[in-house]
Each structure stands twice: as C-alpha cells, then as structure tokens.
PDB file of N, CA, C and O in Angstrom:
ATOM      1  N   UNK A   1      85.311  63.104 124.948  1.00  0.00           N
ATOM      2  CA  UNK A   1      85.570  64.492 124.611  1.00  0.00           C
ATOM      3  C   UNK A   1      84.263  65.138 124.178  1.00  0.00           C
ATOM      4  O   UNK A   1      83.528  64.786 123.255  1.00  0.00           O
ATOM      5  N   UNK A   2      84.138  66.006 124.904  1.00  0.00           N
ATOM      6  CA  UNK A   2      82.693  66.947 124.790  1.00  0.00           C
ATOM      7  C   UNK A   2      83.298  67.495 123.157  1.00  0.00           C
ATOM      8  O   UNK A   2      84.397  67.400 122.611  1.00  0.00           O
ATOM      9  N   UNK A   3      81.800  68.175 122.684  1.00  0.00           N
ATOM     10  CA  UNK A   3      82.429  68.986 121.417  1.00  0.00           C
ATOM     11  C   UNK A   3      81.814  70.156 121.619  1.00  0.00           C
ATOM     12  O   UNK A   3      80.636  70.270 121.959  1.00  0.00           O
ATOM     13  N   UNK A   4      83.128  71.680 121.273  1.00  0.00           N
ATOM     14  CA  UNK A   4      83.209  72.918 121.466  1.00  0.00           C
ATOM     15  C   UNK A   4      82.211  73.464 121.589  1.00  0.00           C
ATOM     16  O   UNK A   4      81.240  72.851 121.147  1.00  0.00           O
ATOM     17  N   UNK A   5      81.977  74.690 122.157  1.00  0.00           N
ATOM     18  CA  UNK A   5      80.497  75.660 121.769  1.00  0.00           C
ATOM     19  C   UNK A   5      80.508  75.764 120.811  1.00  0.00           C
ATOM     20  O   UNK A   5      81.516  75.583 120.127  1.00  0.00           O
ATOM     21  N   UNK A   6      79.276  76.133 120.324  1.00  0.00           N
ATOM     22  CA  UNK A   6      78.957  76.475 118.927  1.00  0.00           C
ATOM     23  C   UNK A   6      77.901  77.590 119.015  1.00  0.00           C
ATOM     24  O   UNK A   6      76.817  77.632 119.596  1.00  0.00           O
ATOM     25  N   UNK A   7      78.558  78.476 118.258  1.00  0.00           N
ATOM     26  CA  UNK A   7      77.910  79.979 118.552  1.00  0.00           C
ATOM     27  C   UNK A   7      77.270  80.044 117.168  1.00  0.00           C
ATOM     28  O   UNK A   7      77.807  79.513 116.196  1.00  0.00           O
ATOM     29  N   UNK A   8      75.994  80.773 117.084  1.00  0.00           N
ATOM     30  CA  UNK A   8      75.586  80.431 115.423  1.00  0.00           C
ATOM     31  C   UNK A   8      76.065  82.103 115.114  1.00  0.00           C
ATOM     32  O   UNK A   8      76.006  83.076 115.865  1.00  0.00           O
ATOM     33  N   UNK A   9      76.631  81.969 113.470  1.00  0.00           N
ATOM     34  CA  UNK A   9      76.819  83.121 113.260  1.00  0.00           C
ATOM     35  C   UNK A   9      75.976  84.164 112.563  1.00  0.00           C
ATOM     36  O   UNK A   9      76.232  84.365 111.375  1.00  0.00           O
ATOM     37  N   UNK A  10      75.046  84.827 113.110  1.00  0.00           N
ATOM     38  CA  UNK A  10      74.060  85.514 112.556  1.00  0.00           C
ATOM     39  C   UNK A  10      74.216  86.559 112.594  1.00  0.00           C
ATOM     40  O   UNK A  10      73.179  87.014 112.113  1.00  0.00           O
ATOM     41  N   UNK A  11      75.102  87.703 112.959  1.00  0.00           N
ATOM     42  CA  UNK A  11      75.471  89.113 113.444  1.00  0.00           C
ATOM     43  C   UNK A  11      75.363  90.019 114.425  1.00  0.00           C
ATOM     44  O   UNK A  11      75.484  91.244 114.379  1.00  0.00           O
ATOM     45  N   UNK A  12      74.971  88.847 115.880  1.00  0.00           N
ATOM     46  CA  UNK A  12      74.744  89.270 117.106  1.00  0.00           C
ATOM     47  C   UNK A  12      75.561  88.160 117.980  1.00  0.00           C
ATOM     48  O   UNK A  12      75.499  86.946 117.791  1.00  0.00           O
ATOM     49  N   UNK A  13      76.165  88.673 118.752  1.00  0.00           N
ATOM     50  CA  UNK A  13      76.465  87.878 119.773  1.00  0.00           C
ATOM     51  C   UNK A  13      76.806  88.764 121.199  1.00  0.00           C
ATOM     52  O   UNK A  13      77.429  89.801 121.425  1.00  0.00           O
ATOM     53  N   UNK A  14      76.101  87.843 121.979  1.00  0.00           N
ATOM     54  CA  UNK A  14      75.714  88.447 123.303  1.00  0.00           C
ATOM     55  C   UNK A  14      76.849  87.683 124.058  1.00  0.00           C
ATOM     56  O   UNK A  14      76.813  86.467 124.249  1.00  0.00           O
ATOM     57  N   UNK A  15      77.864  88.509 124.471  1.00  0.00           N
ATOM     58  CA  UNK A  15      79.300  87.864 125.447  1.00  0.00           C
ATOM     59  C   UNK A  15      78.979  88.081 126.912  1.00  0.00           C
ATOM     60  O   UNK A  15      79.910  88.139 127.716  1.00  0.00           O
ATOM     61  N   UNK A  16      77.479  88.229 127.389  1.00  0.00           N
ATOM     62  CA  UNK A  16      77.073  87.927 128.832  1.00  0.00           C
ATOM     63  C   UNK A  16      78.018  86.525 129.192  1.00  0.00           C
ATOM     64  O   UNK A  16      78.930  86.505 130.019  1.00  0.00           O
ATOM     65  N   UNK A  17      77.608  85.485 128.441  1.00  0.00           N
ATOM     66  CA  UNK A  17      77.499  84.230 128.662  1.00  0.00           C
ATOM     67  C   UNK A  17      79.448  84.070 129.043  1.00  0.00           C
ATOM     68  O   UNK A  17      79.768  82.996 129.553  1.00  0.00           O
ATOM     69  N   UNK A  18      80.176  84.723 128.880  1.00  0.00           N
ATOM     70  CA  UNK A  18      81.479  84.763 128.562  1.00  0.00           C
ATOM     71  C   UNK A  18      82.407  85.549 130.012  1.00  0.00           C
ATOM     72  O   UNK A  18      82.187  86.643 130.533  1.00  0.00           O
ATOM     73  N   UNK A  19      83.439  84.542 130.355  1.00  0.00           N
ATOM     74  CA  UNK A  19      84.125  85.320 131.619  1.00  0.00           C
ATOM     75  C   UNK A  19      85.007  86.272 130.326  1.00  0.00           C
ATOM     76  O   UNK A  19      85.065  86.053 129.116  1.00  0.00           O
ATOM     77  N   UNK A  20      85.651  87.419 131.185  1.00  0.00           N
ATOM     78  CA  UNK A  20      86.374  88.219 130.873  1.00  0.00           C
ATOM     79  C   UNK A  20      87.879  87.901 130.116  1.00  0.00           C
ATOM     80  O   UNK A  20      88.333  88.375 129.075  1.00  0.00           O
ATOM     81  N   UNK A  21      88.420  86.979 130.996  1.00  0.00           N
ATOM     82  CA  UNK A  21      89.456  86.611 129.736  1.00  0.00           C
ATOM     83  C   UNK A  21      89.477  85.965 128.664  1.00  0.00           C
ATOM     84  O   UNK A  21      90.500  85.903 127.982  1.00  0.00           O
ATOM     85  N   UNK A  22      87.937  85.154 128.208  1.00  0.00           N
ATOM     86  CA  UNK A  22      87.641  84.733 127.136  1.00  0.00           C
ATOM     87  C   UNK A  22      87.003  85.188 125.895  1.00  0.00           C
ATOM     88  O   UNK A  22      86.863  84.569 124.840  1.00  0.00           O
ATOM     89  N   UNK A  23      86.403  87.159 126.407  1.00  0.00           N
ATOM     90  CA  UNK A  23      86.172  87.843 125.062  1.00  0.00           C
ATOM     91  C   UNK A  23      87.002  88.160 124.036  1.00  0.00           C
ATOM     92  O   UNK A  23      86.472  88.228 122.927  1.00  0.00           O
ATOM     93  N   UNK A  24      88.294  88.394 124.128  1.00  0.00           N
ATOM     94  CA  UNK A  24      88.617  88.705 123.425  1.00  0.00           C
ATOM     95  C   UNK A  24      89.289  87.440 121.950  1.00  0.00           C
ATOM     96  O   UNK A  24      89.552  87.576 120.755  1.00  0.00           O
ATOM     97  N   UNK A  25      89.312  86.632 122.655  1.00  0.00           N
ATOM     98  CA  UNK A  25      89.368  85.195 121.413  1.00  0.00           C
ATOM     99  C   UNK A  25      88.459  85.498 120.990  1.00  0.00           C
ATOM    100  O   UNK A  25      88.492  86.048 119.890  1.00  0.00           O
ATOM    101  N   UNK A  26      86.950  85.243 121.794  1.00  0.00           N
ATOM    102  CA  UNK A  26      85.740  84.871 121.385  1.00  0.00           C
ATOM    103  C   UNK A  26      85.493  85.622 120.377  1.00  0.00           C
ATOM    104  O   UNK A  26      84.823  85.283 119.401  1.00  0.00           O
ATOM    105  N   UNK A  27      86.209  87.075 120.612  1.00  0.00           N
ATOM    106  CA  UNK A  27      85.035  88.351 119.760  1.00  0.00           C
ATOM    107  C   UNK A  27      86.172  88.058 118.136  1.00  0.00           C
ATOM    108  O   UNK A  27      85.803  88.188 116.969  1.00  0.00           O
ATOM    109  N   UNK A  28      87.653  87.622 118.671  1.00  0.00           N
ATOM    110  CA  UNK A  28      88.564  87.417 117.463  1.00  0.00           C
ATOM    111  C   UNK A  28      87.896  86.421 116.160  1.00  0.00           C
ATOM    112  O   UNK A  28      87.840  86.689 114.960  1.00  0.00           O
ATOM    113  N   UNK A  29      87.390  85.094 116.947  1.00  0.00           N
ATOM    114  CA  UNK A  29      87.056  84.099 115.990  1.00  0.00           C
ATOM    115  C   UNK A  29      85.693  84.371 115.533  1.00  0.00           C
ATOM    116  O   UNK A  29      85.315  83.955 114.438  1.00  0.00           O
ATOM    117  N   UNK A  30      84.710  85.246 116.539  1.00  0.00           N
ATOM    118  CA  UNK A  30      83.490  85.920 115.749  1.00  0.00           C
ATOM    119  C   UNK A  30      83.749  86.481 114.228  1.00  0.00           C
ATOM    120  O   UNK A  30      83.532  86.109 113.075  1.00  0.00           O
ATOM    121  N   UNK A  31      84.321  87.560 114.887  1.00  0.00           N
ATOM    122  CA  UNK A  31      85.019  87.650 113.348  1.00  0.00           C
ATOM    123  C   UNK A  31      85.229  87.466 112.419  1.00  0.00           C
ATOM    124  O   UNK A  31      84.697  87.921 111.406  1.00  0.00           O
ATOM    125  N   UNK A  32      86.048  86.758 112.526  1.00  0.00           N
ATOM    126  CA  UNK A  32      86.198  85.477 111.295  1.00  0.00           C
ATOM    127  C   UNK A  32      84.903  84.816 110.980  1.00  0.00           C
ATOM    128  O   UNK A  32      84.507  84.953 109.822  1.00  0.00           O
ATOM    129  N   UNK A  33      84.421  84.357 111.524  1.00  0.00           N
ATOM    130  CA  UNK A  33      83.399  83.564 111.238  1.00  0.00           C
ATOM    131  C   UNK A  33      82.186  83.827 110.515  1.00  0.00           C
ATOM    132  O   UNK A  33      81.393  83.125 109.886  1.00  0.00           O
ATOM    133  N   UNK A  34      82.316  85.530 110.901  1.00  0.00           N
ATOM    134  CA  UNK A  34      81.111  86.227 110.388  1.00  0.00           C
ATOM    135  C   UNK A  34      81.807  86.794 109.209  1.00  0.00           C
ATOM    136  O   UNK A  34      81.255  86.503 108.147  1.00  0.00           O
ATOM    137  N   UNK A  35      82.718  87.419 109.124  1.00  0.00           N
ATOM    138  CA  UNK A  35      83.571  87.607 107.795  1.00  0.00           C
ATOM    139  C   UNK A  35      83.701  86.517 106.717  1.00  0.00           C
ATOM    140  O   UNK A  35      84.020  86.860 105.578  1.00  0.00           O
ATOM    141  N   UNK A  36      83.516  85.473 106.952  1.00  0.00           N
ATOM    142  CA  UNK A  36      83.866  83.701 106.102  1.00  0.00           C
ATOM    143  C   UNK A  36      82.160  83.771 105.839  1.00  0.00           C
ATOM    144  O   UNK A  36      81.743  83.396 104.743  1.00  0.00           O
ATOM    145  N   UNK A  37      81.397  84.159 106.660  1.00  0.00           N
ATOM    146  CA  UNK A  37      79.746  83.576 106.358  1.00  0.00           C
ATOM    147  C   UNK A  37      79.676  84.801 105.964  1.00  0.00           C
ATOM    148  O   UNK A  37      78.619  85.158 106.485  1.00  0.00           O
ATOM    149  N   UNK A  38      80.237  86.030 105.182  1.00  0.00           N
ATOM    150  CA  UNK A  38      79.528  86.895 103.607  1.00  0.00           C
ATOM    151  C   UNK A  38      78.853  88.038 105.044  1.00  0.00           C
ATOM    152  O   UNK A  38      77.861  88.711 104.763  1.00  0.00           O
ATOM    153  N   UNK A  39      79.345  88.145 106.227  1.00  0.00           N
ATOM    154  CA  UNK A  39      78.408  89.529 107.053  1.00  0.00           C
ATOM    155  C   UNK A  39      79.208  90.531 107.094  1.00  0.00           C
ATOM    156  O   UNK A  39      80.419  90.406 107.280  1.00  0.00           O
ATOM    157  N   UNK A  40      78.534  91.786 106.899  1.00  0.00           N
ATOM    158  CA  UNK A  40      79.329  93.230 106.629  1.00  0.00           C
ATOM    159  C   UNK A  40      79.110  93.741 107.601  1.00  0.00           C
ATOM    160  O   UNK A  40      79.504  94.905 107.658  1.00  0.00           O
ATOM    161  N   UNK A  41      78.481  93.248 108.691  1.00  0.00           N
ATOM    162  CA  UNK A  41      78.273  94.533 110.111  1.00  0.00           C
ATOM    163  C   UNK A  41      77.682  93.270 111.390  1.00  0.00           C
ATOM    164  O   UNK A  41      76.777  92.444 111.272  1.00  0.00           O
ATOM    165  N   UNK A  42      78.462  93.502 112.395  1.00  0.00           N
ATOM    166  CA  UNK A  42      78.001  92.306 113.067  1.00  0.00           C
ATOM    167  C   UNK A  42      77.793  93.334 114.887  1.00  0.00           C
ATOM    168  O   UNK A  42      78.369  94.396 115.127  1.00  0.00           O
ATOM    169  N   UNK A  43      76.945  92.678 115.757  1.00  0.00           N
ATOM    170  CA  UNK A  43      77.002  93.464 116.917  1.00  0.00           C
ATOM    171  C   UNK A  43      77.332  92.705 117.788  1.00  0.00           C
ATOM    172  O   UNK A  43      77.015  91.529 117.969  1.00  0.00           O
ATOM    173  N   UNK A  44      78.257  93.650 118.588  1.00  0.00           N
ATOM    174  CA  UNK A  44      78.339  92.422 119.811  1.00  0.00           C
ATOM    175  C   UNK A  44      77.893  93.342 121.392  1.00  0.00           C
ATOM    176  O   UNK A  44      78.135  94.495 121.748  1.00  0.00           O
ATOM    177  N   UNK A  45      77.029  92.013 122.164  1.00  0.00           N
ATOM    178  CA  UNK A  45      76.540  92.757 122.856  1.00  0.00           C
ATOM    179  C   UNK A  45      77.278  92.682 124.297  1.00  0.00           C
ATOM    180  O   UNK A  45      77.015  91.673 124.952  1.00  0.00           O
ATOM    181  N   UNK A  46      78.239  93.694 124.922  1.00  0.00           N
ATOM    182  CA  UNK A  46      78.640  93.397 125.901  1.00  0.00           C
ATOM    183  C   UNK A  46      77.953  93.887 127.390  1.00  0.00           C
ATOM    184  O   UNK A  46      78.177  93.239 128.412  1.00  0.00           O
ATOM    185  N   UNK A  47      77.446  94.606 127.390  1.00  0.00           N
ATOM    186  CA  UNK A  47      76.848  95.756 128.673  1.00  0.00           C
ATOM    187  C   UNK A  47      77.107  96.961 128.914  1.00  0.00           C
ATOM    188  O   UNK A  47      77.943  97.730 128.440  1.00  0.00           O
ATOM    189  N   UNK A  48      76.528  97.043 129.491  1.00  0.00           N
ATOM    190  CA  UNK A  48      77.082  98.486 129.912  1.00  0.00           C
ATOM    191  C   UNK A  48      78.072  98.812 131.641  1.00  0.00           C
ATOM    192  O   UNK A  48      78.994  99.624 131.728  1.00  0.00           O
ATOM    193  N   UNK A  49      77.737  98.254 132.399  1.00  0.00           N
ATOM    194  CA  UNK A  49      78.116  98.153 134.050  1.00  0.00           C
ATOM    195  C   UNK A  49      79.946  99.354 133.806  1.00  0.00           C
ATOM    196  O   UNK A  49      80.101 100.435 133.238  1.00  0.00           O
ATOM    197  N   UNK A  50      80.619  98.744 134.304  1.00  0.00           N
ATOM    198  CA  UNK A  50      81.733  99.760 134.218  1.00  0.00           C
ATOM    199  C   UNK A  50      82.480 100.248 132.734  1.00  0.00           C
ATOM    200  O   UNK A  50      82.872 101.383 132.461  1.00  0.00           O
ATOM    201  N   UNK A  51      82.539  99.142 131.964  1.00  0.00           N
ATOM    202  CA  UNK A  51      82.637  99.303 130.645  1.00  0.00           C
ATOM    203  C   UNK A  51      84.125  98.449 130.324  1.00  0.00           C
ATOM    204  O   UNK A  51      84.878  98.643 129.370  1.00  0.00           O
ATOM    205  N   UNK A  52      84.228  97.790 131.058  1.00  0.00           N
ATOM    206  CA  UNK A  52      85.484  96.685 131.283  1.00  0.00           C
ATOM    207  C   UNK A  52      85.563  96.229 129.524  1.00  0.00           C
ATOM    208  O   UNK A  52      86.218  96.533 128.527  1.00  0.00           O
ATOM    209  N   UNK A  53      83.940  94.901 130.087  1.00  0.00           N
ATOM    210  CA  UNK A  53      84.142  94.422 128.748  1.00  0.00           C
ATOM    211  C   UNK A  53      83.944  95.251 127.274  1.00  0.00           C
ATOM    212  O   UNK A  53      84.322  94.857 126.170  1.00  0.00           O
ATOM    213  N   UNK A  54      83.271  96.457 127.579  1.00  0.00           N
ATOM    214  CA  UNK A  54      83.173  97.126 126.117  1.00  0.00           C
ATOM    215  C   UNK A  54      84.808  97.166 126.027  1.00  0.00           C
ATOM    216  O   UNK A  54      85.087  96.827 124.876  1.00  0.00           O
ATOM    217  N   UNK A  55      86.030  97.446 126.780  1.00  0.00           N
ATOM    218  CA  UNK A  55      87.009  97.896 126.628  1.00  0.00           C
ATOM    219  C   UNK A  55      88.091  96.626 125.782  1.00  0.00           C
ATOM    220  O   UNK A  55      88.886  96.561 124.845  1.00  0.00           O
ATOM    221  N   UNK A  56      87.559  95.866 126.699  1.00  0.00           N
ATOM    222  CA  UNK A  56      88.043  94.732 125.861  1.00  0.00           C
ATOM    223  C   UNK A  56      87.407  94.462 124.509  1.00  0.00           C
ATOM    224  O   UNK A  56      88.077  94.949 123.598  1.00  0.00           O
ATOM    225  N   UNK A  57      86.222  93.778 124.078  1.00  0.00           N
ATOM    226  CA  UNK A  57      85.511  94.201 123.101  1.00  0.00           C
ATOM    227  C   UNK A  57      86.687  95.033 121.786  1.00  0.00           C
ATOM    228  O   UNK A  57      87.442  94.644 120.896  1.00  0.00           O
ATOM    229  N   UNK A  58      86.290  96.198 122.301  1.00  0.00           N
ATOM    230  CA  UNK A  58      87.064  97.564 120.994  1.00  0.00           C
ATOM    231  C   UNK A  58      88.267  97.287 121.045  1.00  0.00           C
ATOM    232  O   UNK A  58      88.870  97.720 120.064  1.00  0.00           O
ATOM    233  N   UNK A  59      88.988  96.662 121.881  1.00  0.00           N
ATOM    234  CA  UNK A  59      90.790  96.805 121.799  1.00  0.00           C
ATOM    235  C   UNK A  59      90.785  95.493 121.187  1.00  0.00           C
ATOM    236  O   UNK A  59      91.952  95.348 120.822  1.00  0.00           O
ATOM    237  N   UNK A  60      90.002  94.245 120.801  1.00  0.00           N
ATOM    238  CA  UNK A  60      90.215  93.122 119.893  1.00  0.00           C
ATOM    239  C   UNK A  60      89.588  94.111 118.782  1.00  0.00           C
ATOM    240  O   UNK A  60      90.460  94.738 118.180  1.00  0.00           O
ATOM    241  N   UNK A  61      88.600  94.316 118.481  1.00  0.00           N
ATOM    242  CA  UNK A  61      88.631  94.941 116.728  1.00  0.00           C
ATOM    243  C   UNK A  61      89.056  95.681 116.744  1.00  0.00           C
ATOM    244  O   UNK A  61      88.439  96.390 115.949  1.00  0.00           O
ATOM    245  N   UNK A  62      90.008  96.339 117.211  1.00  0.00           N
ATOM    246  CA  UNK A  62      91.261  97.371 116.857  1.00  0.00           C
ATOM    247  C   UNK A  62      92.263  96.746 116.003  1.00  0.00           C
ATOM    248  O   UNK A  62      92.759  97.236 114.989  1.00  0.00           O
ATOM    249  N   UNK A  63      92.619  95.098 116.757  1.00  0.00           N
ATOM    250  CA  UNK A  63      93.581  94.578 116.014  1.00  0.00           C
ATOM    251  C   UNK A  63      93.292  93.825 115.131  1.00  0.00           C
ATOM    252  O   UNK A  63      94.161  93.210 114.512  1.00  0.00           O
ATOM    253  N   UNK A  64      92.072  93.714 114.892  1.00  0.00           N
ATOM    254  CA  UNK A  64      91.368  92.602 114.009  1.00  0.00           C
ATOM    255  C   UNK A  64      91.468  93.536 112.275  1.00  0.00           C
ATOM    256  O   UNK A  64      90.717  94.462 111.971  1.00  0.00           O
ATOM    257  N   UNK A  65      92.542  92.988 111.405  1.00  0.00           N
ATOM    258  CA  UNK A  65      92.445  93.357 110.253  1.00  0.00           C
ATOM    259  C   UNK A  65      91.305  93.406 109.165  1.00  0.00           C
ATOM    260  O   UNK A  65      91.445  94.044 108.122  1.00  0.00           O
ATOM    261  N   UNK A  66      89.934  92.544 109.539  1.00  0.00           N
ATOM    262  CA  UNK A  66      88.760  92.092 109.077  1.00  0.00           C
ATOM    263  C   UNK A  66      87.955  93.311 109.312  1.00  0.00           C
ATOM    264  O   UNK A  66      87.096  93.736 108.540  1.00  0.00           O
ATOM    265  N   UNK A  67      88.372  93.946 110.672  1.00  0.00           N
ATOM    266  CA  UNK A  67      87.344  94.905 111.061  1.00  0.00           C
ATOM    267  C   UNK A  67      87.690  96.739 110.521  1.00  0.00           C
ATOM    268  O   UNK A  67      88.501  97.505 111.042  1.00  0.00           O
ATOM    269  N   UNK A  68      86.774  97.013 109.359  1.00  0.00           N
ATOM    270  CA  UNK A  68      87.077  98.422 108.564  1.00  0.00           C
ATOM    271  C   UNK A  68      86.956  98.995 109.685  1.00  0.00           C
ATOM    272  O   UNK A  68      88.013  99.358 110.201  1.00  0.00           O
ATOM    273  N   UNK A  69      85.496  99.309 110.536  1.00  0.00           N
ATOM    274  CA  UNK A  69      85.771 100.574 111.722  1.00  0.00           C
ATOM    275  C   UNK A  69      84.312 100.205 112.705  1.00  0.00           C
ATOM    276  O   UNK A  69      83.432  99.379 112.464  1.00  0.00           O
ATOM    277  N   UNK A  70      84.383 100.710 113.329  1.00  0.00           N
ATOM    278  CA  UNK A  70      83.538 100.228 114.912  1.00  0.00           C
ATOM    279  C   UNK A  70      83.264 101.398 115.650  1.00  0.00           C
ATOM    280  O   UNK A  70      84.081 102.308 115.795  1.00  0.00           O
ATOM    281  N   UNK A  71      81.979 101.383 116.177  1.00  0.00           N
ATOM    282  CA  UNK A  71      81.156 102.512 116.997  1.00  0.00           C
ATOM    283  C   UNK A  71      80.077 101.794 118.214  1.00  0.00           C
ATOM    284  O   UNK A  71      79.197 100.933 118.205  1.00  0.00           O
ATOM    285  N   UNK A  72      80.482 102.368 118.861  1.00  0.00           N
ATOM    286  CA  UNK A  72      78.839 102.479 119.978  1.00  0.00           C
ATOM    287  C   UNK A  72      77.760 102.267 119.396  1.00  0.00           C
ATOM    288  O   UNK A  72      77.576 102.969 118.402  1.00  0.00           O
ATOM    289  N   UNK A  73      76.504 101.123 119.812  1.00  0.00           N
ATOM    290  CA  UNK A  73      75.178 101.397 119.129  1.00  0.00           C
ATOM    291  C   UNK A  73      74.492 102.301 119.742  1.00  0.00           C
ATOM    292  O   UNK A  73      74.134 102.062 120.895  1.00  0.00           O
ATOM    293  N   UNK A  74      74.248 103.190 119.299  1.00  0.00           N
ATOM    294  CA  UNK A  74      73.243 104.212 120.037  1.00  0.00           C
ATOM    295  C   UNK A  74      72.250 104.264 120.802  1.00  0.00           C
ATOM    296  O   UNK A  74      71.916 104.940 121.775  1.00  0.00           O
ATOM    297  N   UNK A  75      71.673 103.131 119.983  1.00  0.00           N
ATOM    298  CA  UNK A  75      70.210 102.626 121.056  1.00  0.00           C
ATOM    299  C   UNK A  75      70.616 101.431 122.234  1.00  0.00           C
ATOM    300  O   UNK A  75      69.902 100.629 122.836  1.00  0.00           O
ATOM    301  N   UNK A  76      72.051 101.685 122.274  1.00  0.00           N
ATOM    302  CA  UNK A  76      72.010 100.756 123.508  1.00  0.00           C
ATOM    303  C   UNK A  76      72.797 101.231 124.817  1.00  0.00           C
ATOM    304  O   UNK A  76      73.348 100.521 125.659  1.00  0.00           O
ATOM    305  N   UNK A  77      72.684 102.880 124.750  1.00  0.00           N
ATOM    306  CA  UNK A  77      73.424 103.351 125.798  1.00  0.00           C
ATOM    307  C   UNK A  77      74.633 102.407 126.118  1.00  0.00           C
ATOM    308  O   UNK A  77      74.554 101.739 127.149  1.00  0.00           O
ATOM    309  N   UNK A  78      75.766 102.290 125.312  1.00  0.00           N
ATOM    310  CA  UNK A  78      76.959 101.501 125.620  1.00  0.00           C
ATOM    311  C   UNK A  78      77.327 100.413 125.592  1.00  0.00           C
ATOM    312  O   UNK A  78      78.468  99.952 125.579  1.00  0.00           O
ATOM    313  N   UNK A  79      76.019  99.784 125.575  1.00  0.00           N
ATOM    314  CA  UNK A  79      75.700  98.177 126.144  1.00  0.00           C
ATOM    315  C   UNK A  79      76.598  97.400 124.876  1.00  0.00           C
ATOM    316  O   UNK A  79      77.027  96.253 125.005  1.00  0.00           O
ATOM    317  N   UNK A  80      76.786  98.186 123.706  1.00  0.00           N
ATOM    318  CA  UNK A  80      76.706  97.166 122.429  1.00  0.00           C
ATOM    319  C   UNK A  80      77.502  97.805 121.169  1.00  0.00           C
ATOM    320  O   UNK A  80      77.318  98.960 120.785  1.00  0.00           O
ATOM    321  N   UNK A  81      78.374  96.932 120.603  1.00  0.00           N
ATOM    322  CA  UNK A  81      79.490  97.590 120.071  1.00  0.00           C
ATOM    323  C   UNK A  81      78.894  97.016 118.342  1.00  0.00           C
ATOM    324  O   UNK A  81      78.520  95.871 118.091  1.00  0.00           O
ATOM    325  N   UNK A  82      78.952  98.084 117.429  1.00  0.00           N
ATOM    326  CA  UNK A  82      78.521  97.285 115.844  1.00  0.00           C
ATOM    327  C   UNK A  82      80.292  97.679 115.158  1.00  0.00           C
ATOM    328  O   UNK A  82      81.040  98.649 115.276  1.00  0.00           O
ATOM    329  N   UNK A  83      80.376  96.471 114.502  1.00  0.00           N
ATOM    330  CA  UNK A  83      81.833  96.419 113.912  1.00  0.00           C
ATOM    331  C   UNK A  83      81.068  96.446 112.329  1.00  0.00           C
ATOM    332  O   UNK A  83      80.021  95.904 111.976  1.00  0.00           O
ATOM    333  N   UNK A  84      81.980  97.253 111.590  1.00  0.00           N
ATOM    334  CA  UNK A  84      82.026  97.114 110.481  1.00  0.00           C
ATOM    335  C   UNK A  84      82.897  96.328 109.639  1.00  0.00           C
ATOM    336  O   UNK A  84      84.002  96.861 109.541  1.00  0.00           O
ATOM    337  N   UNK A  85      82.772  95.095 108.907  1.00  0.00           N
ATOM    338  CA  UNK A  85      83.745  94.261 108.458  1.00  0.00           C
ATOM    339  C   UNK A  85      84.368  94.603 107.129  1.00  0.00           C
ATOM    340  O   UNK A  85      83.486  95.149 106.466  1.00  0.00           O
ATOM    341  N   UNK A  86      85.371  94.538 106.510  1.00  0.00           N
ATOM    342  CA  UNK A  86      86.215  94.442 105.232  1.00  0.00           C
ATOM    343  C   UNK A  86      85.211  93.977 104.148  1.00  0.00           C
ATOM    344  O   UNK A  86      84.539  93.038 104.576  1.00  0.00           O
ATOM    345  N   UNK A  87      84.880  94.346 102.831  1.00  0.00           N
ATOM    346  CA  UNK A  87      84.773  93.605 101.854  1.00  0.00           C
ATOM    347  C   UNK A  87      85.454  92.183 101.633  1.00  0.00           C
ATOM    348  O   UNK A  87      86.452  91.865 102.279  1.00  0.00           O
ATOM    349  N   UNK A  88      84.950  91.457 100.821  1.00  0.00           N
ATOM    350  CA  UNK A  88      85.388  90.032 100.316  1.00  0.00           C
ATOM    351  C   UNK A  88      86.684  90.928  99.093  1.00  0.00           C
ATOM    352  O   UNK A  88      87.914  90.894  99.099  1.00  0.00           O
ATOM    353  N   UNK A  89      85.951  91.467  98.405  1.00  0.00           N
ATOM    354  CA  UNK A  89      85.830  92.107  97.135  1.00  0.00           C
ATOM    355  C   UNK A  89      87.303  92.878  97.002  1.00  0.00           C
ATOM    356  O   UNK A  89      87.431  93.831  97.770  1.00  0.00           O
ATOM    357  N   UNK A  90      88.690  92.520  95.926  1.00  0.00           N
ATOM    358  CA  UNK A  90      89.369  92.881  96.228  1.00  0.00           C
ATOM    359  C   UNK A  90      89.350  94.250  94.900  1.00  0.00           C
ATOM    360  O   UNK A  90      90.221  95.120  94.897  1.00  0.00           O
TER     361      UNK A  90
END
C-alpha cells in the first residue's frame, strides 16, 4: 500500500495537478487542514481557461462552514481564488 499525497499546508495550493472531480474534496480537506494548522486566508490556485474549475473551487467554499467569505485574487486575472477562514476564537 502506497501512502496518500501529502500536500504541505502553507496557504497555497495549486489544483493544476488535480482532475476535475477531485477538487472539490481536495479544496474541502484543504480547508480543514489549513484551518487545524492556525491559517486565516489560504489561496487556491485554479486557472483561468473557461472557469470550470474556479466554479467548482467557489461552490466547495460556499459549503465549507470554516470558510467566513471568498473573492477573486486580483492579480491573477481569475486564475486564483483567496478564502477567508473562521476564527479559532469563540
């Protein structure tokens, strides 16, 4: 038994590497992961081409309760979505 990817969680992740029906787990357990490792703003970089995966992308942190609110990065003409995460802090 091989063992899983391991994505490091630093507040970027580039979902090139990723077919289409696997962003939206991927971007779910990002999430988490970056929410559990203390990060308040994380980017994820999908592309720009038709805007498929940005679509997917925004419709997982829509449902993601971790995620306060989410925008377009500006400097990336589309390419790249920054999520804003929940406080720890109740």
């Amino acid at each position: 038994m091989t063992d899983p990817l391991r994505i490091p969680i630093d507040g970027t992740l580039d979902l090139h590497t990723f077919q289409a029906r696997e962003i939206a787990s991927v971007v779910a357990e990002y999430v988490h992961a970056a929410h559990q490792a203390g990060l308040r703003e994380i980017r994820l970089i999908h592309g720009r081409g038709k805007g498929v995966q940005r679509g997917i992308v925004q419709s997982a942190l829509q449902k993601e309760p971790l995620v306060k609110s989410f925008h377009d990065a500006p400097e990336s003409h589309l390419g790249a979505t920054v999520a804003i995460l929940v406080s720890n802090i109740l």
